[in-house]
C-alpha positions in Angstrom: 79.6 368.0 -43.9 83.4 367.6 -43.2 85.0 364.9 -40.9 88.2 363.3 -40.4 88.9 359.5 -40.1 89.0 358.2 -36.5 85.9 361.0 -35.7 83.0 359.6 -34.2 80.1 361.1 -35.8 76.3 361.3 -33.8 73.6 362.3 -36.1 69.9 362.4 -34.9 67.9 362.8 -37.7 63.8 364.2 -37.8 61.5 363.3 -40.6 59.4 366.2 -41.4 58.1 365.4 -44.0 54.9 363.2 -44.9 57.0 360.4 -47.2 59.1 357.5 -45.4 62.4 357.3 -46.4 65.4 355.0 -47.1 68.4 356.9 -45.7 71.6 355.1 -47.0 74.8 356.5 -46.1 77.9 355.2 -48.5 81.4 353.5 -47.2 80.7 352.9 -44.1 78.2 351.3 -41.8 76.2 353.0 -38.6 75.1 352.0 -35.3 71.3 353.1 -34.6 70.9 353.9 -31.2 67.5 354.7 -30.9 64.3 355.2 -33.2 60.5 357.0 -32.6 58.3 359.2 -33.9 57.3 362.6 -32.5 55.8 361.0 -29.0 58.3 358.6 -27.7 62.1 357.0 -28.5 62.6 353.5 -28.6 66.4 353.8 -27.0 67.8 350.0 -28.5 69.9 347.9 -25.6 73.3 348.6 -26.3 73.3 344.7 -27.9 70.2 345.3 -30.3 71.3 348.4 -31.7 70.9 347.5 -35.7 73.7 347.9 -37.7 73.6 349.0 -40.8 73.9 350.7 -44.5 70.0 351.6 -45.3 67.6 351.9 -42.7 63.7 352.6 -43.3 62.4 356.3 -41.4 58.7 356.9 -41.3 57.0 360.3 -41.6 57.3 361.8 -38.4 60.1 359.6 -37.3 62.9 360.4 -35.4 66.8 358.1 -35.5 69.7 358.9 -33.3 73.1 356.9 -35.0 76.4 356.7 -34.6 79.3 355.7 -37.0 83.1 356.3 -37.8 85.3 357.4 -40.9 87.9 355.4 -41.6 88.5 356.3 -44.8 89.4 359.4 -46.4 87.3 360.9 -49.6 84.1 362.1 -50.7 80.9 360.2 -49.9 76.7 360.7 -49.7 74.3 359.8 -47.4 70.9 360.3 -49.1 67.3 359.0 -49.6 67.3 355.4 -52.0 63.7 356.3 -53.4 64.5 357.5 -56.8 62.2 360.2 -56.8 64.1 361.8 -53.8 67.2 362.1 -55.3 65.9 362.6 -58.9 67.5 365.5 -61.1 64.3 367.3 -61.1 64.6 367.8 -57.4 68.1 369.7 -58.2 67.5 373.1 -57.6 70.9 374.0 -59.5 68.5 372.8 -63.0 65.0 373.4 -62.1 64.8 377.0 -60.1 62.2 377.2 -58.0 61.2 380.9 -59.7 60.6 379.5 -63.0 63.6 381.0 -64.1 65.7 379.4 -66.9 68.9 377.3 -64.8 72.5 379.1 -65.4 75.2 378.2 -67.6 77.5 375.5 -66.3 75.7 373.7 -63.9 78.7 372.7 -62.0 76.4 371.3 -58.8 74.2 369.2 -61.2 77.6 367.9 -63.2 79.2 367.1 -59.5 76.7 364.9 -58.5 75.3 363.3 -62.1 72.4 364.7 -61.8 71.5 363.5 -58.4 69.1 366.2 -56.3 66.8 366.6 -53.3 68.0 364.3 -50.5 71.2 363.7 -50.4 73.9 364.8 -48.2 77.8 365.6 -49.6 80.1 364.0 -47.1 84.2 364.9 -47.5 86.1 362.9 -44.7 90.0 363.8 -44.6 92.7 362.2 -42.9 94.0 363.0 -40.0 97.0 365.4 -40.1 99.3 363.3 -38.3 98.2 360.0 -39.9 101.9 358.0 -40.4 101.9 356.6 -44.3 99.7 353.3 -44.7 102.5 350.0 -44.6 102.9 348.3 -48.0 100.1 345.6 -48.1 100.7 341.7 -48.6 97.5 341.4 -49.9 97.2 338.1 -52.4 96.8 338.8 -56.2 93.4 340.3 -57.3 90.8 338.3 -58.6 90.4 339.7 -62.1 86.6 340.1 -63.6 85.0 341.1 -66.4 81.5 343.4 -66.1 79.8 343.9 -69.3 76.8 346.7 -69.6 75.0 345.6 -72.9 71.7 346.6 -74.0 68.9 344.0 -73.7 65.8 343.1 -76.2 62.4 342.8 -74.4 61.2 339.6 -73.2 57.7 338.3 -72.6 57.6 339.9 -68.8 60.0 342.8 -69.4 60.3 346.0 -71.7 63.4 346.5 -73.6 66.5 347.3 -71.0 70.2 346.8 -70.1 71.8 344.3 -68.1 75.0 343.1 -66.3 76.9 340.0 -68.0 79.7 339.1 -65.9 82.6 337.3 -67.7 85.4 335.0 -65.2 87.8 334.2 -68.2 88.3 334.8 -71.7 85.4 334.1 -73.1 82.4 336.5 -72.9 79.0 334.9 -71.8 76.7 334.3 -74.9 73.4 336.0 -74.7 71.7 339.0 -74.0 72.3 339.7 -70.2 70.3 338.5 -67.5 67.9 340.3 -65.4 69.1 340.7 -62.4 72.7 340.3 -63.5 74.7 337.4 -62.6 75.5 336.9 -58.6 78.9 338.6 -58.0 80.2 335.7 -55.7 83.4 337.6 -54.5 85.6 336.2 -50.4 86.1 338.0 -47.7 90.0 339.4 -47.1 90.5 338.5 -50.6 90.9 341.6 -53.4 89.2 342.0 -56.7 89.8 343.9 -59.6 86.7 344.6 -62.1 87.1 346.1 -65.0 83.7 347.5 -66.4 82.6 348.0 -70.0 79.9 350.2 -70.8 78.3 349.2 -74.2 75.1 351.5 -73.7 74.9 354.4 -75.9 74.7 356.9 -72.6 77.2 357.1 -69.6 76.9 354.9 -66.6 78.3 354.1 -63.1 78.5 350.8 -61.0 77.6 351.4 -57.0 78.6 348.5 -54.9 76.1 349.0 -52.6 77.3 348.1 -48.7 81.4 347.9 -49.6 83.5 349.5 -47.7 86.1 350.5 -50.0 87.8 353.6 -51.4 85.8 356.5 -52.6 87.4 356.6 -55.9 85.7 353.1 -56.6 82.2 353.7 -54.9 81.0 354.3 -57.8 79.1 358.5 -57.9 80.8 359.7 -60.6 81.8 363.3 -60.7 81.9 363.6 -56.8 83.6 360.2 -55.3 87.2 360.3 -54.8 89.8 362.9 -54.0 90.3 366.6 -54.8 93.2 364.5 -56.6 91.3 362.0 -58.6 87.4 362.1 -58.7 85.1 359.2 -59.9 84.5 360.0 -63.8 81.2 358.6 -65.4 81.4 355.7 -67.6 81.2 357.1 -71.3 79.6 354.6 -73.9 82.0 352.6 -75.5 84.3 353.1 -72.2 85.4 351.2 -69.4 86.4 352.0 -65.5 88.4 349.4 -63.6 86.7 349.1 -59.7 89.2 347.9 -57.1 88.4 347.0 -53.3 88.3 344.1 -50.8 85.5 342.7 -49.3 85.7 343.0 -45.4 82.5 341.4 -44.3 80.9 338.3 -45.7 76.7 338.9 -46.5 74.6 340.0 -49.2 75.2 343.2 -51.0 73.9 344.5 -54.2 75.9 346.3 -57.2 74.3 348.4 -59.3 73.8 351.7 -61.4 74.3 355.0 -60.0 74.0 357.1 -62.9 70.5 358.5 -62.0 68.3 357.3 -65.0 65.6 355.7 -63.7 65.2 353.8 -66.8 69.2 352.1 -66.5 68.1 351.0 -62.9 64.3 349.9 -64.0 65.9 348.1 -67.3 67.5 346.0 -65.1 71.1 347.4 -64.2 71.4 345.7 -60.9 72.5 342.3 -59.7 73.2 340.6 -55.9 76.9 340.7 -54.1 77.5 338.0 -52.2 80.5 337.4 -49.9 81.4 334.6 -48.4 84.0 333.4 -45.9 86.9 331.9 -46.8 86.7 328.1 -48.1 82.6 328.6 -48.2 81.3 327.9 -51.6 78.1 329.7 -53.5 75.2 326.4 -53.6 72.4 328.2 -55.4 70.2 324.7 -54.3 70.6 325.7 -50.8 71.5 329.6 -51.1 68.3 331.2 -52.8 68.7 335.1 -53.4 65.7 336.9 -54.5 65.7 340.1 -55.6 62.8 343.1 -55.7 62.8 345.6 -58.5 60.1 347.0 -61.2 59.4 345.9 -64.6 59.8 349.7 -65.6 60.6 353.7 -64.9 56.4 354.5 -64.4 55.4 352.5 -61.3 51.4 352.5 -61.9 52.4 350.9 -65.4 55.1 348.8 -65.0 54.4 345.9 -61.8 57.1 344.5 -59.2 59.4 341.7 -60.1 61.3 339.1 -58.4 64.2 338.0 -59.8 63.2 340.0 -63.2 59.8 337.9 -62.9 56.4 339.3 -62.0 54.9 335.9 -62.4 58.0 333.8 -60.4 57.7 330.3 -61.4 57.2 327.6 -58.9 60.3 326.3 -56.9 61.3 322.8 -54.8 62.2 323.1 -51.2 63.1 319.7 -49.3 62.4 319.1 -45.8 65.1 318.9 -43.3 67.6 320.9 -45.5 68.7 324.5 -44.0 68.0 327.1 -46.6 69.4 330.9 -46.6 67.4 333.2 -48.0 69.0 336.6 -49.5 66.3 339.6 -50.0 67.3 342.4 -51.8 65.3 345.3 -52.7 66.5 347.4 -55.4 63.1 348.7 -56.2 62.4 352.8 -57.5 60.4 353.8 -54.7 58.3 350.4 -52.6 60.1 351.5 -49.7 57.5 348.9 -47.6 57.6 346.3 -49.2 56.5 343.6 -46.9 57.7 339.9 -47.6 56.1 337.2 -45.7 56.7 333.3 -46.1 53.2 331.5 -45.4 51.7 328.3 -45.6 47.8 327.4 -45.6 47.8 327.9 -42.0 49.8 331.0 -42.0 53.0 332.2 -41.4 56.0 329.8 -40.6 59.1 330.4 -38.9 62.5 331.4 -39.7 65.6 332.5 -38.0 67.3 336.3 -38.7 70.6 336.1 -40.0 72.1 338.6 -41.5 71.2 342.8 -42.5 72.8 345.0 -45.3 75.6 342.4 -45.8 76.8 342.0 -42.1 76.1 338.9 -39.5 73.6 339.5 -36.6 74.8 339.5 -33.2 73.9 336.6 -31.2 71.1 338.8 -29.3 69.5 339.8 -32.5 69.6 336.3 -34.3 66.7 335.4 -33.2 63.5 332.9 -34.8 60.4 334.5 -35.5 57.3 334.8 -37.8 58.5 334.8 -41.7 57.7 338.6 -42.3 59.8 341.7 -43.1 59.4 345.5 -44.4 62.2 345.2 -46.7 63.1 349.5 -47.4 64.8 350.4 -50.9 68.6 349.6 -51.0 68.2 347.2 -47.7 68.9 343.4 -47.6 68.4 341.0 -44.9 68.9 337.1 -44.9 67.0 334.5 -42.9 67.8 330.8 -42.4 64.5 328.6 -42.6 64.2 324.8 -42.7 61.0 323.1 -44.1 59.9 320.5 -41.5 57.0 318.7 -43.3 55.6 318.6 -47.1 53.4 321.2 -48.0 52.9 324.2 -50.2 54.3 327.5 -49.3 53.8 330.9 -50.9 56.8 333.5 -50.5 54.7 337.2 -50.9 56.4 340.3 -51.9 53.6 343.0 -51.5 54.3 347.1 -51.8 51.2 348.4 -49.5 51.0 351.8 -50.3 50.6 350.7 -54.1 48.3 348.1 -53.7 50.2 345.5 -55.9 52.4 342.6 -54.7 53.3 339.3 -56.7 54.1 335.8 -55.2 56.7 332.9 -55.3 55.1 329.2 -54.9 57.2 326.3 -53.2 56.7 322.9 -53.3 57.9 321.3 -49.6 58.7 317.9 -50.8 60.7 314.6 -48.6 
């Protein structure tokens, strides 16, 4: 499809099919007007319309939207399940016939392999857009992003990683799993330069940034007809510019669509925060939802690279955030619920897909959430007396789940 900035868009889109799906659209966010199923249509308030980057469809479900193009370049809106936009579903390299794929796959090479639901976006300026003013914009924040191979561990299978380095000095280890929090400020710019040590290509997605095209991160089909996103050869390096324009939880992480890159633990949380707000990991707990590995009746969930999280401290009267992040292969409903022994507790909705709820949707309720592939939501929630709470992360159509154990202490 083909728009041009400033054009408001109105998509209603019609699941068909009989999987759910976690349709994420790139660069920008959209307004949800309404969402049903082939029956009825839950039209949204005009102040509870969601807004968002990812937003969970059901089979048979139906979602009107609404956003805008401000930015010129190319961009997707696709499925986040891995096995909906998994090369094998490229028709380009696997003919339905049986027939051997032709020479030059330029389709395949265009969208690194990428296939089955996803949706090519080009937005082009308008024709009598004036040139943009010189910006005053401060100095960028320089960082380092090192993609290193990682040995196994006694939870996970052998992998790759992020290891983010500030200064001069790289960080000494093998990389973390997820990779380091990204801790970037609102209005201010940032300038990451990105090192890919694997032995195959890569690409870095900042999932929920509204940026440039170029820097989105989908190599071979992000950018211009000028200058197009390349993939990130081993031994290479890409430099990713933007600034953040919302403070919230984001995630970066591969796009080069190897299940076994995203599975190995090429993935970390994005954070922005408001200017003069500082990162308190005591108080600021991010917890992120992936798999141990590429085969999903094999390999089990994790939680912060963990299938057996250990046991954490909460104190009562202090005001935590919690950051979920699901960056899962395909537990598009997962369900994460906050319970003690006499069931759920309370706590208040904050944020979705890195931007703040509206007063009407901030709301407290029961500590439970379907938490879709590529979405993220934060919740503020304040222990009130000492007990033992269990923080469940379950995938229902799987079966499996794991769990996080606090200790509520004075």
């Amino acid at each position: 499809m083909t728009f041009r900035t400033g054009e408001r868009v109105r998509w209603r889109w019609i699941n068909a099919s009989i999987s759910d799906h976690a349709m994420h659209l790139h660069g920008f966010f959209y307004r949800v007007h309404s969402q049903g199923d082939a029956d009825r249509e839950h039209v949204f308030a005009p102040e509870q319309r969601p807004l968002a980057v990812t937003r969970h469809i059901l089979p048979g479900g139906t979602m009107s939207l609404e956003w805008e193009p401000h930015t010129a370049g190319r961009w997707i809106f696709h499925c986040h399940m891995t096995a909906h936009m998994s090369d094998k579903l490229n028709l380009s390299l696997h003919p339905l016939d049986g027939s051997k794929p032709a020479p030059h796959h330029a389709h395949a090479q265009e969208t690194a392999g990428m296939g089955g639901l996803v949706l090519g976006i080009t937005v082009l300026p308008q024709a009598e857009a004036a040139p943009a003013a010189p910006s005053a914009e401060h100095p960028a924040r320089k960082l380092q992003l090192l993609v290193e191979p990682r040995p196994a561990t006694a939870t996970l299978p052998v992998g790759a990683g992020y290891k983010l380095q500030q200064g001069e000095t790289p960080p000494d280890g093998p990389p973390p799993v997820p990779g380091a929090p990204l801790v970037l400020t609102r209005g201010e710019p940032v300038e990451i330069t990105i090192h890919n040590r694997l032995p195959d290509p890569t690409a870095v997605h900042w999932h929920g940034i509204e940026l440039e095209s170029y820097y989105d991160g989908v190599p071979m089909w992000g950018g211009t007809s000028r200058q197009v996103t390349p993939p990130i050869a081993s031994g290479g390096s890409f430099v990713a510019r933007f600034t953040p324009s919302r403070a919230g939880t984001f995630i970066y992480h591969t796009h080069w669509h190897d299940v076994a890159q995203l599975t190995g633990g090429l993935y970390g949380p994005l954070i922005v925060l408001e200017p003069g707000q500082k990162f308190d990991p005591d108080v600021d707990r991010t917890f992120v939802i992936g798999r141990a590995g590429p085969d999903e009746a094999l390999y089990p969930l994790v939680l912060n690279g963990s299938p057996q999280p250990n046991p954490a401290v909460l104190k009562i009267a202090k005001r935590y955030r919690f950051r979920f992040i699901n960056i899962s292969t395909n537990d598009s409903d997962a369900l994460v619920s906050l319970r003690s022994d006499a069931g759920l507790v309370a706590w208040r909705a904050v944020g979705k897909d890195g931007t703040e709820l509206e007063a009407a949707q901030a709301v407290t309720r029961p500590a439970q959430q379907t938490i879709t592939v590529g979405e993220t939501y934060d919740f503020e929630f304040t222990p009130r007396r000492p007990e033992d709470l269990n923080l469940e992360v379950r995938a229902p159509f799987l079966k499996t789940g794991l769990t996080q154990t606090f200790e509520v202490q004075p």
